[in-house]
KOLDO-267563 format. One record per atom (N, C-alpha, C, CB): residue number from 1; residue in one letter; x, y, z. Coordinates in Angstrom, 2 decimals. Atoms other than C-alpha are relative to their C-alpha. Glycine has a CB too. Layout:
+-----+----+---------+---------+---------+
!   i ! aa !    east !   north !      up !
+-----+----+---------+---------+---------+
! NUM !  a !       X !       Y !       Z !
...
+-----+----+---------+---------+---------+
END
This chain:
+-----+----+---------+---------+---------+
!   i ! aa !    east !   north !      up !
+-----+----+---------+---------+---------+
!   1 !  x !    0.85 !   -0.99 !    0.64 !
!   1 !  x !   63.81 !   51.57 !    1.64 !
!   1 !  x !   -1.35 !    0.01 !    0.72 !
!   1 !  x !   -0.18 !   -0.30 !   -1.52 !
!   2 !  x !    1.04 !   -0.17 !   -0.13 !
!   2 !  x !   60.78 !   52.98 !    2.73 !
!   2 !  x !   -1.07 !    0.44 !   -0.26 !
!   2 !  x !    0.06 !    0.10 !    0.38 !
!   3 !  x !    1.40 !   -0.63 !    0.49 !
!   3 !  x !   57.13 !   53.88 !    2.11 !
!   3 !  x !   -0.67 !   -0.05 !    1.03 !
!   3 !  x !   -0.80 !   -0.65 !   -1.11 !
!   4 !  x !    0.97 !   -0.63 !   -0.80 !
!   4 !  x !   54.37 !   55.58 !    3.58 !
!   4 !  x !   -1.29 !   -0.50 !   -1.15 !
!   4 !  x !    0.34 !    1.88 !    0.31 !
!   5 !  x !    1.05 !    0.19 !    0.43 !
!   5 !  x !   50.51 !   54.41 !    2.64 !
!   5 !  x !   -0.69 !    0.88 !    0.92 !
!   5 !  x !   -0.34 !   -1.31 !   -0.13 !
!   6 !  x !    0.73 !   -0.95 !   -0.30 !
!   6 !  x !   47.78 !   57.12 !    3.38 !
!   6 !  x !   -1.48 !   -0.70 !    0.40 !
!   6 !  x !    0.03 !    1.01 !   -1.16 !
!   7 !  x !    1.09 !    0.25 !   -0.43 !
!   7 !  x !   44.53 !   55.96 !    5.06 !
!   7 !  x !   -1.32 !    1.09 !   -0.44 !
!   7 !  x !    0.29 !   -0.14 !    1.36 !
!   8 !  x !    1.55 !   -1.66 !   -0.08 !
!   8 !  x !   40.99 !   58.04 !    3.85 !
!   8 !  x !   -1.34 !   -1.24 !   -0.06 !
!   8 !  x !   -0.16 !    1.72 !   -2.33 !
!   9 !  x !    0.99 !    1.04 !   -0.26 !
!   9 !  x !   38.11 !   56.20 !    5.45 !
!   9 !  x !   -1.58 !    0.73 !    0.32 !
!   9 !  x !    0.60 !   -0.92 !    1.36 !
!  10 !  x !    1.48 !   -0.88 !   -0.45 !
!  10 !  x !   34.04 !   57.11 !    6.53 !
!  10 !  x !    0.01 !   -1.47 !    0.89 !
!  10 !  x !   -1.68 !    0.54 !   -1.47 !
!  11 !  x !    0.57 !    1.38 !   -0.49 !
!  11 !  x !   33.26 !   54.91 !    9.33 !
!  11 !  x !   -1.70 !    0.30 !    1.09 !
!  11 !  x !    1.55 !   -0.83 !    1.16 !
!  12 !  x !    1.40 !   -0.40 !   -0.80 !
!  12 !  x !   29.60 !   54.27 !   10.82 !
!  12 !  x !   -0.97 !    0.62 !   -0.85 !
!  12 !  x !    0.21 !    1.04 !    1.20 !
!  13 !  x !    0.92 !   -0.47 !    1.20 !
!  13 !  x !   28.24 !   55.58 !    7.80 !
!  13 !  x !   -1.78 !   -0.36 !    0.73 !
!  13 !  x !    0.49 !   -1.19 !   -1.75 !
!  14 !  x !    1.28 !    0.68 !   -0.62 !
!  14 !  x !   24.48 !   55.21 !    9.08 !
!  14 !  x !   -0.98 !   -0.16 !   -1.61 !
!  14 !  x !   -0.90 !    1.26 !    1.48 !
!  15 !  x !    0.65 !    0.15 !    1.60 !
!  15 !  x !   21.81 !   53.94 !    5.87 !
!  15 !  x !   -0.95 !   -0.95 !    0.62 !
!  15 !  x !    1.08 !   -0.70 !   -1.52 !
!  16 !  x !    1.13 !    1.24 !    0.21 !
!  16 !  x !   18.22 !   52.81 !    6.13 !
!  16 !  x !   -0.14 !   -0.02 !   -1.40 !
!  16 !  x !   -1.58 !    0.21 !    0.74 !
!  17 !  x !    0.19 !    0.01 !    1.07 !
!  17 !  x !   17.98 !   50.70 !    3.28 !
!  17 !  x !   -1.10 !   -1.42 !   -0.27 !
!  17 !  x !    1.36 !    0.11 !   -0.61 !
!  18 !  x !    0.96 !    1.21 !    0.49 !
!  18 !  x !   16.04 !   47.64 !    2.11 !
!  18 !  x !    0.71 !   -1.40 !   -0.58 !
!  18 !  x !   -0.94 !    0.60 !   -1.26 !
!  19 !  x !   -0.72 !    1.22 !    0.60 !
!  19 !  x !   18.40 !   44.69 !    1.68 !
!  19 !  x !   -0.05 !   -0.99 !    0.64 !
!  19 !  x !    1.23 !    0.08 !   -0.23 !
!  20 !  x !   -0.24 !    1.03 !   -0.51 !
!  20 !  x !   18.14 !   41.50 !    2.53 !
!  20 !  x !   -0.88 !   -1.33 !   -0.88 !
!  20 !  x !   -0.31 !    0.28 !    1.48 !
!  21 !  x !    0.46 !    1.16 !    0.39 !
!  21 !  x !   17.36 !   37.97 !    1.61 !
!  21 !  x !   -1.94 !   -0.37 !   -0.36 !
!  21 !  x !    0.62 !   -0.80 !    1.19 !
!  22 !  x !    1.90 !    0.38 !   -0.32 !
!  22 !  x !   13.17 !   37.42 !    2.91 !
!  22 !  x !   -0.57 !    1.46 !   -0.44 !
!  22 !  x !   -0.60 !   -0.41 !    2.18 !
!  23 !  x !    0.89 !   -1.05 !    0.22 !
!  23 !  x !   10.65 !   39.44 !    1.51 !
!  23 !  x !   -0.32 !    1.05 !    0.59 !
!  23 !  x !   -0.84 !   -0.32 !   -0.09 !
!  24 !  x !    0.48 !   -0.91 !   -0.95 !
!  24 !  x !    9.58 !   41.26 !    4.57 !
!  24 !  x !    1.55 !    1.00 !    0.13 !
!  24 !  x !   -0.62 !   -0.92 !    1.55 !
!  25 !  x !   -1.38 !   -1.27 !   -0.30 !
!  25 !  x !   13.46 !   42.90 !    4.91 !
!  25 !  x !   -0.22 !    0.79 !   -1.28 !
!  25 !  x !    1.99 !   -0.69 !    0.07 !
!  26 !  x !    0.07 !   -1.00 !    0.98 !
!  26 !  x !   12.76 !   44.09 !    1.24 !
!  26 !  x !   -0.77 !    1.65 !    0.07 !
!  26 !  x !   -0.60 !   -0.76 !   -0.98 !
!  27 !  x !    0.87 !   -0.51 !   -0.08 !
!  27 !  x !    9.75 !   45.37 !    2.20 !
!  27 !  x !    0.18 !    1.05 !    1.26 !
!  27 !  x !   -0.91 !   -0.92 !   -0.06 !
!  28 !  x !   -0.28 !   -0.90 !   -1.50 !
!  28 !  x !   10.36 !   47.03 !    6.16 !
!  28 !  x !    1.24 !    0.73 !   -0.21 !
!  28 !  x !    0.23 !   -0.99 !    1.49 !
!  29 !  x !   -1.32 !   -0.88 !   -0.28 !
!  29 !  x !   13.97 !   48.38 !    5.47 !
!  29 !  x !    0.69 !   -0.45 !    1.48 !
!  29 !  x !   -0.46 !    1.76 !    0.07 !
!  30 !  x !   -1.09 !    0.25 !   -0.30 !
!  30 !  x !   16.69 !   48.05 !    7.56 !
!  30 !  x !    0.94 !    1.21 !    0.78 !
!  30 !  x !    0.43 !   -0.47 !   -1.15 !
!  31 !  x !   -1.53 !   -0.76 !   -0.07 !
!  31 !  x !   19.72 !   50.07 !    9.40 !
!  31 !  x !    0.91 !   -0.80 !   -0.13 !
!  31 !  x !    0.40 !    0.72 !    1.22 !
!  32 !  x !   -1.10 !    0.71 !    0.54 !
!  32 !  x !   22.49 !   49.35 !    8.11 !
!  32 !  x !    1.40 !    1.27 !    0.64 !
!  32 !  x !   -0.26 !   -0.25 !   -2.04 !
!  33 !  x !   -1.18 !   -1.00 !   -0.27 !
!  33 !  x !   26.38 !   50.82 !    9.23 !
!  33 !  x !    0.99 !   -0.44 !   -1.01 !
!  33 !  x !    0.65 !   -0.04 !    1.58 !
!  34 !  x !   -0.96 !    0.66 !    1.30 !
!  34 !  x !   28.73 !   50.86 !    6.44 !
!  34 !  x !    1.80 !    1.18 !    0.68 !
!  34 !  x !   -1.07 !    0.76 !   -2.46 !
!  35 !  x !   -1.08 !   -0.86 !   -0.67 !
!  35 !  x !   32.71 !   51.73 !    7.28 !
!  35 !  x !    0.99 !   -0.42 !   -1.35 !
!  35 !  x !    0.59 !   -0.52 !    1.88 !
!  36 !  x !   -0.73 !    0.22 !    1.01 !
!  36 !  x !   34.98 !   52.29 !    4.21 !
!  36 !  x !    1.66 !   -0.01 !    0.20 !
!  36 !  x !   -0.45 !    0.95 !   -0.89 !
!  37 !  x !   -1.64 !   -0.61 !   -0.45 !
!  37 !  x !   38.74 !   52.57 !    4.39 !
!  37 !  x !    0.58 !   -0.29 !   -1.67 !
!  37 !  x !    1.14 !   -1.26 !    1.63 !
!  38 !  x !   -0.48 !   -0.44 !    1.17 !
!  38 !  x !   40.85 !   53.34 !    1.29 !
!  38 !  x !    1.47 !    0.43 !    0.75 !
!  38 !  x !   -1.00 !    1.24 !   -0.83 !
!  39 !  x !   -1.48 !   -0.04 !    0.04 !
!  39 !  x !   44.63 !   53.39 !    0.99 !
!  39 !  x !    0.36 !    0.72 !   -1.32 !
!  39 !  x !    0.67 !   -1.50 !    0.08 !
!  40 !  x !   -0.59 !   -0.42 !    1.17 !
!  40 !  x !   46.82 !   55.26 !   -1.46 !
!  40 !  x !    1.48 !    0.57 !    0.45 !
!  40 !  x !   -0.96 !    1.09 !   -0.74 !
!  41 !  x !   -0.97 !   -0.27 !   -0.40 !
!  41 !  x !   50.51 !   55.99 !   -1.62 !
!  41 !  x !   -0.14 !    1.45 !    0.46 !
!  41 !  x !    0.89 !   -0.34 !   -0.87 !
!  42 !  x !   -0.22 !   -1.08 !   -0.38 !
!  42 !  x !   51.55 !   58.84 !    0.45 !
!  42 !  x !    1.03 !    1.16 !   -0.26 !
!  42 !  x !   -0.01 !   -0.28 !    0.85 !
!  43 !  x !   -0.83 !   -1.16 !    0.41 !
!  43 !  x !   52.88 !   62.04 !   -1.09 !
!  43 !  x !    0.87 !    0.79 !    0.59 !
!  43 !  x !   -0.58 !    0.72 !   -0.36 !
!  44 !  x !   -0.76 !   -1.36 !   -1.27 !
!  44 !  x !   53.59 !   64.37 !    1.62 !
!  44 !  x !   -0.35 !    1.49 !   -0.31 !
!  44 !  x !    1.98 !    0.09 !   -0.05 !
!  45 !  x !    0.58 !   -1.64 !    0.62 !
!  45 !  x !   53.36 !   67.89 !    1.37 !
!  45 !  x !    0.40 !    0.85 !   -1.16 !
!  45 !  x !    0.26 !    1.01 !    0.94 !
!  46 !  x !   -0.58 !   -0.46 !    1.15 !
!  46 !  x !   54.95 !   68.23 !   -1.69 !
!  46 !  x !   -1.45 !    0.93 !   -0.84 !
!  46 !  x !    0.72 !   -1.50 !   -0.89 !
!  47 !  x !    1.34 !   -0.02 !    1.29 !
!  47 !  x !   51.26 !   68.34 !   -3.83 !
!  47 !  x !   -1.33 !    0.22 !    1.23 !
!  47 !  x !   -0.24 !   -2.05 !   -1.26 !
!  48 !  x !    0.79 !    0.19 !   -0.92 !
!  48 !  x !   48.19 !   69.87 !   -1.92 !
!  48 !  x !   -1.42 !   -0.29 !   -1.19 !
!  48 !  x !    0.03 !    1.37 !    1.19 !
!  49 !  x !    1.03 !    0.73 !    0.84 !
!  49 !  x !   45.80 !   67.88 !   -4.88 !
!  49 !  x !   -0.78 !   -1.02 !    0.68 !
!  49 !  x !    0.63 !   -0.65 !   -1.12 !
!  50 !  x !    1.15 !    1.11 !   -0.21 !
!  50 !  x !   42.45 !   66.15 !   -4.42 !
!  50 !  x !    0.30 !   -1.18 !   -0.56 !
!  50 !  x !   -1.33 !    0.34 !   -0.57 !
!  51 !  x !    0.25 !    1.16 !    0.66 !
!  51 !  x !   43.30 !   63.86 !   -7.37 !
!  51 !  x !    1.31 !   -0.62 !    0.67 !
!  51 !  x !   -0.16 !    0.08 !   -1.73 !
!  52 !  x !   -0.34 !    0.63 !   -0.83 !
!  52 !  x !   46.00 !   62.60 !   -5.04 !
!  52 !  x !   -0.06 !   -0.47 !    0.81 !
!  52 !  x !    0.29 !    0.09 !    0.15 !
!  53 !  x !    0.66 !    0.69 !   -1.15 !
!  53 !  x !   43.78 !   61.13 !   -2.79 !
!  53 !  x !   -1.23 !   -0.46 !   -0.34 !
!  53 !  x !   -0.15 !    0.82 !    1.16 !
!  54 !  x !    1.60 !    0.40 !    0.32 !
!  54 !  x !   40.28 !   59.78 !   -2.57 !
!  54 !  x !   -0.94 !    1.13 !    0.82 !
!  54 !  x !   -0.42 !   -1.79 !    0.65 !
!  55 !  x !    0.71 !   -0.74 !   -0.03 !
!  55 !  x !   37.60 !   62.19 !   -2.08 !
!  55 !  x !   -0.96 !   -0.63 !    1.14 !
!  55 !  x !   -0.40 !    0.30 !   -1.26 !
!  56 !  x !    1.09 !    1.04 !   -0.61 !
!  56 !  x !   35.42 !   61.05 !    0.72 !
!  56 !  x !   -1.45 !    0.64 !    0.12 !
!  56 !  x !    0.47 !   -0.50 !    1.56 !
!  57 !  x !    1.02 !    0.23 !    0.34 !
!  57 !  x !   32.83 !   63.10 !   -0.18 !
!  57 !  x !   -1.19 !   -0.80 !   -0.99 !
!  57 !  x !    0.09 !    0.65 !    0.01 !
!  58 !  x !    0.55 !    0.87 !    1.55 !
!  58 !  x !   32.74 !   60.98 !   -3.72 !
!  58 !  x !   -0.30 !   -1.40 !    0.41 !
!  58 !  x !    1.31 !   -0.14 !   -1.38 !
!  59 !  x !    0.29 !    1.47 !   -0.85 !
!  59 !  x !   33.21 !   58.03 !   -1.09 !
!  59 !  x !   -1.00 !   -0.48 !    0.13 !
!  59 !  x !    0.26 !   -0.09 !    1.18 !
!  60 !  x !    0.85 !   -0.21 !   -0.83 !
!  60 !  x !   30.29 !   58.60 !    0.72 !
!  60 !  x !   -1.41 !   -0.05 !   -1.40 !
!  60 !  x !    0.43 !    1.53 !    1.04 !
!  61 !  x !    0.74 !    0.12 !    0.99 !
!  61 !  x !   28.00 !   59.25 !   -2.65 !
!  61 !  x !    0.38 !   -1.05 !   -0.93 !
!  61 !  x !   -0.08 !    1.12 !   -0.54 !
!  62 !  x !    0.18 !    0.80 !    0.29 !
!  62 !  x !   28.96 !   56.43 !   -4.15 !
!  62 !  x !   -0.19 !   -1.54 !    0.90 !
!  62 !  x !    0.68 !    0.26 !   -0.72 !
!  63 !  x !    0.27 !    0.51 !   -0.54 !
!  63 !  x !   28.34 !   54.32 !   -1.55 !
!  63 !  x !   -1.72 !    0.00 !    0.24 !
!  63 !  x !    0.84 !    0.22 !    0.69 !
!  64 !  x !    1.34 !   -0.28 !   -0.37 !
!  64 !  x !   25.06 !   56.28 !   -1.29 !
!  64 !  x !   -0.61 !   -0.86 !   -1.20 !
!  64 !  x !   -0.41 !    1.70 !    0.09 !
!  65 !  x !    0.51 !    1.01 !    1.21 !
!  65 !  x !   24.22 !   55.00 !   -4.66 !
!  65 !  x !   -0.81 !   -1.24 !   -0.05 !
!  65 !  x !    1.00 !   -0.46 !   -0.56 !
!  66 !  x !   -0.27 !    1.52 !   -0.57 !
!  66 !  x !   24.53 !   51.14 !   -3.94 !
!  66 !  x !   -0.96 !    0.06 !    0.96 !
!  66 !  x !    1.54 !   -0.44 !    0.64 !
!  67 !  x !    0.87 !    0.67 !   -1.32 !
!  67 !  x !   22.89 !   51.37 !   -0.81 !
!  67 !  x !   -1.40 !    0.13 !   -0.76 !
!  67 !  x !    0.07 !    1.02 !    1.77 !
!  68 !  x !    1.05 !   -0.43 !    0.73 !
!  68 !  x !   19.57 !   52.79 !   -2.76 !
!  68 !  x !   -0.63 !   -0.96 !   -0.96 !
!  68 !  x !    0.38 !    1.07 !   -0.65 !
!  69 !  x !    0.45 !    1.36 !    0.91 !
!  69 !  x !   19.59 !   49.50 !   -4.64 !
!  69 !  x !    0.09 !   -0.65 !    0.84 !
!  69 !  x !    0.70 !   -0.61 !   -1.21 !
!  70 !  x !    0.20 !    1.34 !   -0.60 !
!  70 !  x !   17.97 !   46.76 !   -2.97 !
!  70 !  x !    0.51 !   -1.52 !   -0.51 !
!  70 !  x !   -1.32 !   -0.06 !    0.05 !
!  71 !  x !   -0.52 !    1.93 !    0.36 !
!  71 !  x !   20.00 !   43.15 !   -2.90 !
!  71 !  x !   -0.42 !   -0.69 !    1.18 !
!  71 !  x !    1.98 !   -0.44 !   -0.16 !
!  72 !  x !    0.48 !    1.27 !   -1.45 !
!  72 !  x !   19.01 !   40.11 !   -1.02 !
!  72 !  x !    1.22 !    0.05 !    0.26 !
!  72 !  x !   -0.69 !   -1.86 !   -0.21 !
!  73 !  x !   -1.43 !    0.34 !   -1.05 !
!  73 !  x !   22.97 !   39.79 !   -0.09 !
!  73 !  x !    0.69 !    1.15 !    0.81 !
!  73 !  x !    1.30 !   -0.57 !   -0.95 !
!  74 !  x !   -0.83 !   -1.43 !   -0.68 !
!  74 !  x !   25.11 !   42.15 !    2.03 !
!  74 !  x !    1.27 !   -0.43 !   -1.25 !
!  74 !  x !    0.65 !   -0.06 !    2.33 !
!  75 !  x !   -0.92 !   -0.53 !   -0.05 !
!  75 !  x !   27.92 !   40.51 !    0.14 !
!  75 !  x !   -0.14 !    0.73 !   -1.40 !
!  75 !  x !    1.05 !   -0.84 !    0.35 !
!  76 !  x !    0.21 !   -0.84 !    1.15 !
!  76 !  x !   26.29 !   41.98 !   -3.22 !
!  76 !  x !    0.10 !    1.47 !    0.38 !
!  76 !  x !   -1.34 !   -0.30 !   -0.64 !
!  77 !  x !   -0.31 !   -1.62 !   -0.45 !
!  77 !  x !   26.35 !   45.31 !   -1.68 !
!  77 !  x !    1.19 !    0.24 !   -0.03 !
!  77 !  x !   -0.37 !    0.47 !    1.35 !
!  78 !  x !   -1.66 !    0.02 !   -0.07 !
!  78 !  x !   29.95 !   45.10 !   -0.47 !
!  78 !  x !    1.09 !    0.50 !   -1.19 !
!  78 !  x !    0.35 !   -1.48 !    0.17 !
!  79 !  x !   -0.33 !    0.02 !    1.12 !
!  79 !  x !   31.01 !   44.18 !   -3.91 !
!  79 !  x !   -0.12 !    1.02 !   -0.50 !
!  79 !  x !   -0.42 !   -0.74 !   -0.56 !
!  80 !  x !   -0.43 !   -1.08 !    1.25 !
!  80 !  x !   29.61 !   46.58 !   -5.93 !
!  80 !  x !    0.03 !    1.32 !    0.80 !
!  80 !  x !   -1.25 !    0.12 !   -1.46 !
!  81 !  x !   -0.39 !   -1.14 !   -1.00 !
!  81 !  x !   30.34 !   49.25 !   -3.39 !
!  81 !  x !    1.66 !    0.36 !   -0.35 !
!  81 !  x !   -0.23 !   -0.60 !    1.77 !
!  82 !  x !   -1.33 !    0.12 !    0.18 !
!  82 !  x !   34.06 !   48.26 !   -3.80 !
!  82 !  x !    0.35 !    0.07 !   -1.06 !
!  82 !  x !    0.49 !   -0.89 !    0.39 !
!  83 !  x !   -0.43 !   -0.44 !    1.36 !
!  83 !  x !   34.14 !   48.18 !   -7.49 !
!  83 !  x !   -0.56 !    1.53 !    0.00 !
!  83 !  x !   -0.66 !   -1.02 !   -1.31 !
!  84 !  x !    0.17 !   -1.45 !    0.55 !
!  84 !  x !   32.36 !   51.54 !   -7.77 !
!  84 !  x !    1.07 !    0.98 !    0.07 !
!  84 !  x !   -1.05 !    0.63 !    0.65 !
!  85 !  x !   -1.08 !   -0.80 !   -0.32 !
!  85 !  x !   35.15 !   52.98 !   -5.73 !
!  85 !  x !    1.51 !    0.35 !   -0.58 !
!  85 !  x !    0.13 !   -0.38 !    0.98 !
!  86 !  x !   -1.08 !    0.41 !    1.05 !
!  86 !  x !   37.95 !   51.01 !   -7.66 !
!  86 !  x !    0.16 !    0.92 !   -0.74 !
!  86 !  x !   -0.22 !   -1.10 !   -0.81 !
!  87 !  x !    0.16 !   -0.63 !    0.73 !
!  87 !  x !   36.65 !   52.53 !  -10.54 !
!  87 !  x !    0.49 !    1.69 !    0.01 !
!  87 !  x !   -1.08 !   -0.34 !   -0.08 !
!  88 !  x !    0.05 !   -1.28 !   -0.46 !
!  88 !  x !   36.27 !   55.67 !   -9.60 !
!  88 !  x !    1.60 !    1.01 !    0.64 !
!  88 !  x !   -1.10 !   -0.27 !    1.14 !
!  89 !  x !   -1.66 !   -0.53 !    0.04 !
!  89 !  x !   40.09 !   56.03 !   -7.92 !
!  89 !  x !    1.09 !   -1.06 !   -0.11 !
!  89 !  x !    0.41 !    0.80 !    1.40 !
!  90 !  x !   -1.22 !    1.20 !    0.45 !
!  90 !  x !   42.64 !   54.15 !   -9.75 !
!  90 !  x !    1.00 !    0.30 !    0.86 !
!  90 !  x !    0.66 !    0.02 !   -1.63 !
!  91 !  x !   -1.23 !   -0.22 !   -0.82 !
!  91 !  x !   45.27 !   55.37 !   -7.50 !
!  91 !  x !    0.30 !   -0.49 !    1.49 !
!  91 !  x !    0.12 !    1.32 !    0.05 !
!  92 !  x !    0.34 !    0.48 !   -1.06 !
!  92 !  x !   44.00 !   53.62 !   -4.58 !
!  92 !  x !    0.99 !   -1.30 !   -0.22 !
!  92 !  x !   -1.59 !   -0.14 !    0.18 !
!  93 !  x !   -0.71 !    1.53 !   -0.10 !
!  93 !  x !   46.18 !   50.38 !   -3.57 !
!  93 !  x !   -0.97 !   -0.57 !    0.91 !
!  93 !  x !    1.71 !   -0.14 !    0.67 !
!  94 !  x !    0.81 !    0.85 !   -0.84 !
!  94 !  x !   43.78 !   48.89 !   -1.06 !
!  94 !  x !   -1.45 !    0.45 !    0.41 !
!  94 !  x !    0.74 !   -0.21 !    1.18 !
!  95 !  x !    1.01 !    0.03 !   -0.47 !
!  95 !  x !   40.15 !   48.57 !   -0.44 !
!  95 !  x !   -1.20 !   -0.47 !    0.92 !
!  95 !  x !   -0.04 !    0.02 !   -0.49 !
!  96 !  x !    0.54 !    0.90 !   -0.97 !
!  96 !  x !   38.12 !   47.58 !    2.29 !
!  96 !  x !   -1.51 !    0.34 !   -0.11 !
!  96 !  x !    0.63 !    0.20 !    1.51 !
!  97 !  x !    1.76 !   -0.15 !   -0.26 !
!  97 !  x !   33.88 !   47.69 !    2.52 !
!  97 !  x !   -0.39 !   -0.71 !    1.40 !
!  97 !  x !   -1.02 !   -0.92 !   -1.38 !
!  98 !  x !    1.09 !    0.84 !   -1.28 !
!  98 !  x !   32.14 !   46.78 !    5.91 !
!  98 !  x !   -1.13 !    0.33 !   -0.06 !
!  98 !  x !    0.21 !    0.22 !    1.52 !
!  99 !  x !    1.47 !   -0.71 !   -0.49 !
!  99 !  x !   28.54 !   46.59 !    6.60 !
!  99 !  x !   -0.67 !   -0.96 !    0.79 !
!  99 !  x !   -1.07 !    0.44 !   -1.26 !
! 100 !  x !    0.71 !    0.89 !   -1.84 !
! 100 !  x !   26.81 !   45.78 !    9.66 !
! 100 !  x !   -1.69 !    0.54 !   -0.15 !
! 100 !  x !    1.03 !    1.08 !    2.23 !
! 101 !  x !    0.84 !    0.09 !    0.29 !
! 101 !  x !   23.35 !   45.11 !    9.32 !
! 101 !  x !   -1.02 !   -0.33 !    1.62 !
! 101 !  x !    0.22 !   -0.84 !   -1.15 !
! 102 !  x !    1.00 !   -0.04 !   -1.47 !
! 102 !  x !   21.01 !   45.75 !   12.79 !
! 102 !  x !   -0.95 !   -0.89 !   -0.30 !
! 102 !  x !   -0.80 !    1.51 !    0.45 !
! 103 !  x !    1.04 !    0.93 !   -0.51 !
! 103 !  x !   18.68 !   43.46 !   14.19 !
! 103 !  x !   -0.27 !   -0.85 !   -1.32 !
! 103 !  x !   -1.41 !    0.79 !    0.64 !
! 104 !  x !    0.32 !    0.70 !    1.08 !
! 104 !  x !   18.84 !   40.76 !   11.39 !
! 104 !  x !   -0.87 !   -1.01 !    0.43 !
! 104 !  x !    1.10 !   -0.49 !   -0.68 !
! 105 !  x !    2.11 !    0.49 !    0.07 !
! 105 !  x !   15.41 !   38.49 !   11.03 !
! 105 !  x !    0.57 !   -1.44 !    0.96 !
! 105 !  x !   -1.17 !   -0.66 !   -2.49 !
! 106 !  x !   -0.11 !    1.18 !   -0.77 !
! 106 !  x !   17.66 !   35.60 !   13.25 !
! 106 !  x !    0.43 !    0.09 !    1.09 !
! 106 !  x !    0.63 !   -0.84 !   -0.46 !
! 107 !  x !    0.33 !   -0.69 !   -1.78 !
! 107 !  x !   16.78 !   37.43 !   16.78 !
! 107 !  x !    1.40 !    0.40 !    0.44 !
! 107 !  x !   -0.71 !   -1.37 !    1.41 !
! 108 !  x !   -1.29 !   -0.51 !   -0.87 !
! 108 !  x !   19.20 !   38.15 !   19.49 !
! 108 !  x !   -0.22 !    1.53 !    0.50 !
! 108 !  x !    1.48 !   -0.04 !   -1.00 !
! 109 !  x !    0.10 !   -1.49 !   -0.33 !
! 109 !  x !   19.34 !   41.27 !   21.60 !
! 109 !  x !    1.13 !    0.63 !   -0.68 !
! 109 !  x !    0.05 !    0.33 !    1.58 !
! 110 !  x !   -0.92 !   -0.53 !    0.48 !
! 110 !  x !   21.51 !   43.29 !   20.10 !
! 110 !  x !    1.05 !   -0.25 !   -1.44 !
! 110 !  x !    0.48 !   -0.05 !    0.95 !
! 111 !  x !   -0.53 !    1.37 !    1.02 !
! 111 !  x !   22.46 !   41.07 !   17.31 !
! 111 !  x !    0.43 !    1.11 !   -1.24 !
! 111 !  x !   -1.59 !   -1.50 !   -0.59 !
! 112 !  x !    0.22 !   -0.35 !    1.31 !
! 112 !  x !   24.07 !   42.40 !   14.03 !
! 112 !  x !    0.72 !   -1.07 !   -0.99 !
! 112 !  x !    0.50 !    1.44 !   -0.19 !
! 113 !  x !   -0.99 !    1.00 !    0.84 !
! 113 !  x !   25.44 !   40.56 !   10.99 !
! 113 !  x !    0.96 !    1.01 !   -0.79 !
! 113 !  x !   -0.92 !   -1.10 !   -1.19 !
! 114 !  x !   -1.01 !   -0.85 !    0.37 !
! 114 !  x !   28.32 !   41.75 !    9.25 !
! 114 !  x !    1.10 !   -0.59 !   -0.96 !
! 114 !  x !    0.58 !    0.46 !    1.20 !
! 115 !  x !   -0.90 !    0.69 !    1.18 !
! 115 !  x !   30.36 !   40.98 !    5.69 !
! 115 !  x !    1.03 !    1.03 !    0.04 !
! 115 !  x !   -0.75 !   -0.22 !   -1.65 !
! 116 !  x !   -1.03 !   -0.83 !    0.73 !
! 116 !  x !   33.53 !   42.75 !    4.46 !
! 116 !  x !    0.59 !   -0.32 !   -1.17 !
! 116 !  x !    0.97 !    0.18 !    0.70 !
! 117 !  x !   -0.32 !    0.22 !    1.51 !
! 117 !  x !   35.31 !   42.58 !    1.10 !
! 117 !  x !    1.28 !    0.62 !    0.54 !
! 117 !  x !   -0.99 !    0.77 !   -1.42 !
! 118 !  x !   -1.44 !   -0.41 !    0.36 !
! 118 !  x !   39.23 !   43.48 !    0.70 !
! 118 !  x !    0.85 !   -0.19 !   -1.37 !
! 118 !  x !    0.72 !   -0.65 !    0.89 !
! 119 !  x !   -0.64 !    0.36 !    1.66 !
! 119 !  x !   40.68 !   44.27 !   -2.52 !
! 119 !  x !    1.61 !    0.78 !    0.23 !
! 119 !  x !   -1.20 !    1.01 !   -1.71 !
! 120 !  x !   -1.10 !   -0.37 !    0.61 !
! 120 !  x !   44.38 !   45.06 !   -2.96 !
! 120 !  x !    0.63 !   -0.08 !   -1.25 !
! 120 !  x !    0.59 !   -0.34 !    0.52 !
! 121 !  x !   -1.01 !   -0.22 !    0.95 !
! 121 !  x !   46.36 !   46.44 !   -5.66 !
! 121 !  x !    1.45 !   -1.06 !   -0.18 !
! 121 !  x !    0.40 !    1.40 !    0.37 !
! 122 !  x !   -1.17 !    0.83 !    0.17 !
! 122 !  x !   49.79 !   44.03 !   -6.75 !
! 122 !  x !    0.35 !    0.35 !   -1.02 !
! 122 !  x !   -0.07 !   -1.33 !    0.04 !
+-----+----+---------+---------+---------+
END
């Protein structure tokens, strides 16, 4: 037997925001790249419905959300990035959050840091 899973992702998302640990990142802001990916079983062309999929404009604004709140952690961001989405589409089987955080306060040319989160459905 087989199945098909559907991919609906935003990647590179760009977001100056204000997160981080030390005072001064609260304070200066930040770029940040956020890359979502979202799974859900695949229909086919039977059904041409939104609520059979994830919306990635709803993606994208609830992500916007989150970012707009300052946390000292990336992986507090992550998190509630990934539940908002949960929430938001129960029909999803798998969730992923990345965010890559430019020039973080422990040097390096080019340097970024970078958490992810993975939630699957069972």
């Amino acid at each position: 037997m087989e199945s098909y899973k559907q991919k609906i992702a935003l990647s590179n998302v760009r977001f100056f925001a204000h997160h981080g640990y030390y005072p001064e990142e609260q304070i200066l802001g930040n770029e940040f790249l956020l890359n979502i990916e979202c799974y859900v079983a695949y229909i086919g062309g039977k059904e041409d419905l939104l609520e059979n999929t994830a919306n990635y404009e709803t993606l994208y604004q609830l992500a916007k959300q989150q970012m707009q709140q300052p946390k000292k952690l990336l992986e507090t961001v992550v998190e509630n990035i990934l539940h908002a989405i949960k929430d938001k589409f129960p029909q999803l089987s798998e969730i992923t959050v990345n965010i890559r955080k430019s020039n973080p306060p422990f040097g390096g040319d080019t340097a970024t840091a970078e958490v992810s989160l993975t939630w699957e459905k069972h």
